[in-house]
C-alpha positions, 0 to 999 in steps of 0.5 A: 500500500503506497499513500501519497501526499500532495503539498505546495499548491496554492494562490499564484498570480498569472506569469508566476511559479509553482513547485508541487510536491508529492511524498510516498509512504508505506513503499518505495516510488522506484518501481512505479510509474509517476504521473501528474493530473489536474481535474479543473471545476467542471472538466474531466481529470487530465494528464499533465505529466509523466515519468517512468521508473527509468526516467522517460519523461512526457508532457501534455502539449499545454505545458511544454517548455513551462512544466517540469516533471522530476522524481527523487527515488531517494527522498520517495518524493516526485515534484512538478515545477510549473512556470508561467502559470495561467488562470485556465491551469487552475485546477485541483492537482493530483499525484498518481502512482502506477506499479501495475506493471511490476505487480503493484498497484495504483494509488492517487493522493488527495489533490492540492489546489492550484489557484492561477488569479490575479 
């Protein structure tokens, strides 16, 4: 059983950064594949971000160039640092972890709020 928790979000103005956190407990991260979701008011849940157990990284087209994804097996913790941030990026973000391929499971964290106003 793996629990995730989501830290770092909160109000940001237009144009300006945030840096999200995502701390395992209860099993290693090394053997799971690591995504980040945002689920908006009203919208469906949406990928934002991935990375493989070997470090492949892939973003949705929205945030190239301005997210960055990363992962610290030896702190168990993945980060998403987001720059020029903008009011349509405001959202509930959420951290996923995927073992299925390795036998495991798959867990979410609860979320941490993203506001993007001025």
């Amino acid at each position: 059983q793996v629990q995730l928790v989501e830290s770092g979000g909160g109000l940001v103005q237009p144009g300006g950064s945030l840096r999200l956190s995502c701390a395992a407990s209860g099993s290693s991260l090394t053997f799971y594949f690591m995504g980040w979701y945002r689920q908006a008011p009203g919208k469906q849940r949406e990928l934002v971000a991935t990375i493989t157990v070997g470090g492949s990284i892939s973003y949705t087209d929205s945030v190239k160039g301005r997210f960055t994804i990363s992962r610290d097996n030896a702190k168990n913790t993945v980060y998403l640092q987001m720059n020029s941030l903008k009011p349509e990026e405001t959202a509930v973000y959420y951290c996923n972890a995927d073992g299925r391929s390795f036998g495991q499971g798959m867990y979410w964290g609860q979320g941490t709020q993203v506001t993007v106003s001025s």
